[in-house]
C-alpha positions in Angstrom: 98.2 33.5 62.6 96.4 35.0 60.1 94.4 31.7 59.2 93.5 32.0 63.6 95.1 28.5 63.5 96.5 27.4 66.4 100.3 28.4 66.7 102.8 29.5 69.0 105.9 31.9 69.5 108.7 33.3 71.7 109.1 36.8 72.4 112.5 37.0 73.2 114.2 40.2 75.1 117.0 40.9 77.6 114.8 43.3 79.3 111.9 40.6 81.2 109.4 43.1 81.7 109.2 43.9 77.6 108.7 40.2 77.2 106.0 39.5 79.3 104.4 42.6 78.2 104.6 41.2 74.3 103.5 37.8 75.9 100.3 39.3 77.7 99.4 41.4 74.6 99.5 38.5 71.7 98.4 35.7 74.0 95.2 34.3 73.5 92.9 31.4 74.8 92.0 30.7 71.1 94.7 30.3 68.8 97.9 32.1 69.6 100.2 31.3 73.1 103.4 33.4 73.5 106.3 32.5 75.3 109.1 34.1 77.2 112.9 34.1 76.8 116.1 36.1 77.8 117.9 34.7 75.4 118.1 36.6 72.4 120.9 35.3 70.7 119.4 31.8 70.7 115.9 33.0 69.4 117.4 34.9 66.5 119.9 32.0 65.3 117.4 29.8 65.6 114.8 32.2 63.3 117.4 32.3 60.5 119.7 29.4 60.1 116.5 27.1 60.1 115.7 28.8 57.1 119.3 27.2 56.1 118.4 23.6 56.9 115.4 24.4 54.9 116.9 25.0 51.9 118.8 21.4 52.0 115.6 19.9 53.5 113.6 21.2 49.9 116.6 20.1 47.7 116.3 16.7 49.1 112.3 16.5 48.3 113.2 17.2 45.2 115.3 15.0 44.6 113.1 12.4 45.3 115.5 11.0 49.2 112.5 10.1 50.6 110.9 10.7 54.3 113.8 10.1 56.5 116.1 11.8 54.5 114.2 15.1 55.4 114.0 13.7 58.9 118.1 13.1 59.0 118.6 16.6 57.8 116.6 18.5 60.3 117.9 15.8 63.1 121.6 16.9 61.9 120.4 20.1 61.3 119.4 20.9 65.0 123.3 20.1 65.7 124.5 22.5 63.7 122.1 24.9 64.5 122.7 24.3 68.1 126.9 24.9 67.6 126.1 28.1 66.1 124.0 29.2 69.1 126.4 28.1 71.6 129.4 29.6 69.8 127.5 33.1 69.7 126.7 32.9 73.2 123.2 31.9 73.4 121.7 28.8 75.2 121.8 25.2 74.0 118.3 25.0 75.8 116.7 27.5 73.4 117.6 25.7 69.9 115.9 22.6 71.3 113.0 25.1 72.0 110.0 26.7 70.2 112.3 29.0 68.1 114.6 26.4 67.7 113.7 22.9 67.3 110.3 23.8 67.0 110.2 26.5 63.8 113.1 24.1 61.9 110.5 21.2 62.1 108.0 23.2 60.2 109.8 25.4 57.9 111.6 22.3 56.7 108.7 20.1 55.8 106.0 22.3 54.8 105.5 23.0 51.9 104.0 26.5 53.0 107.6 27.1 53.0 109.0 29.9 50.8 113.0 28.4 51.9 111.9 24.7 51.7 109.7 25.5 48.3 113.4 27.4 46.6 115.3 24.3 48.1 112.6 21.8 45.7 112.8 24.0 42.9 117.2 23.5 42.9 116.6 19.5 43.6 114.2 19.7 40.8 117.2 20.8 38.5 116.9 24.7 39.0 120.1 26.6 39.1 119.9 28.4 42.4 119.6 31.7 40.9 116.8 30.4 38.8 115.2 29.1 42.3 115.3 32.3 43.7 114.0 34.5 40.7 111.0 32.3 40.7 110.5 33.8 44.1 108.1 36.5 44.3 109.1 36.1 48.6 111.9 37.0 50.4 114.1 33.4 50.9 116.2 34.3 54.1 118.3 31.0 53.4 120.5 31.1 51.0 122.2 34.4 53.3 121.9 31.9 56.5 124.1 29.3 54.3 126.2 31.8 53.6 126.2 33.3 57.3 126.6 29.6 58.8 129.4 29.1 56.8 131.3 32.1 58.0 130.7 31.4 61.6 131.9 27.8 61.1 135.3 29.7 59.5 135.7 31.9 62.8 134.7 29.5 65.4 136.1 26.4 63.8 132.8 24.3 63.9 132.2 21.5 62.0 128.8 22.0 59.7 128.8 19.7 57.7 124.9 20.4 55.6 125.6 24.0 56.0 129.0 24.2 54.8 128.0 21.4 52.2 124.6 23.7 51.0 127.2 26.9 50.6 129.2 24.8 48.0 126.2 24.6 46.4 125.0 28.3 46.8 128.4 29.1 46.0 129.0 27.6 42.4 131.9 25.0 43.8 129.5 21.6 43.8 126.6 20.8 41.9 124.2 19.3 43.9 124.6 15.9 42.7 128.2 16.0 44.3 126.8 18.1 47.6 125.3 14.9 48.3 127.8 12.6 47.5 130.2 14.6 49.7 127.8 14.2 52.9 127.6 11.2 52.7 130.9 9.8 52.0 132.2 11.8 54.9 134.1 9.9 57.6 131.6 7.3 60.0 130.9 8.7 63.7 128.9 7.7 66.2 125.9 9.8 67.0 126.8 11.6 70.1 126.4 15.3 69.5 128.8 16.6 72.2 
């Protein structure tokens, strides 16, 4: 926004008016569009655990996986995101939205990216506590790891990159093995639900 680029956002708020107030006082015609939603548990998972994916998304860069690695992980990502959402009580509709869907796709492939730039730095060969010291910007995704991971204990979800990524985070894979585990995990078909 700051760049007057074109971009867009969701103001999200259980009180309607509040939102459409928000939405009439960013909007613009030039570079900035606002949108609506009620669903504020949606809007919020979606703002942090993309930061998550992120993280994996950068690790993979760095290790060199290619184009549709990245594009698997945000793909598979989404899911996970989207289990999270619905298990907190938010919309399905709104992780395949704007705030969902939408902010994962950049924030895993730009290299703008303060989570996606920690994420290379760790598939370079950085420890993750080096990654983040090199940081002079908060990275929100290393706590999302940590915070998808717990939800997947309570609600019994299956997360695989998540739960994978906090092994990492965690000290109990290196990342080598992170990605030998994900993909040696049993074959399914793709249906997500």
């Amino acid at each position: 926004m700051i760049l007057r680029k074109i971009t867009t956002l969701v103001a999200a708020s259980k009180d309607t008016n509040l939102a459409l107030k928000v939405q009439e006082i960013f909007s613009n015609e030039k570079y900035l569009r606002v949108y609506t939603s009620d669903d504020v548990i949606g809007v919020e998972c979606g703002g942090a655990l993309k930061n998550a994916i992120a993280i994996v998304s950068g690790i993979s860069s760095g290790l060199g996986l290619g184009e549709n690695a990245r594009a698997t992980l945000i793909t598979r990502g989404i899911k996970e995101i989207v289990a999270i959402v619905c298990a907190l009580g938010g919309k399905m509709e709104t992780a395949y939205g704007l705030s969902g869907i939408g902010d994962l796709i950049v924030t895993a492939s730009s290299m703008n990216s303060r989570n996606f730039q920690c994420g290379l730095k760790i598939g370079q060969g950085m420890s993750v506590s080096e990654a983040l010291g090199s940081s002079v910007q908060t990275v929100e995704g290393i706590r999302a790891i940590e915070a998808g991971h717990e939800l997947s204990l309570k609600f019994n979800l299956e997360l695989p990159i998540i739960n994978t990524a906090y092994k990492l985070v965690s000290g109990e894979l290196d990342v080598k093995s992170c990605l030998q585990s994900l993909m040696t995990r049993s074959l399914k078909d793709e249906r997500y639900w």
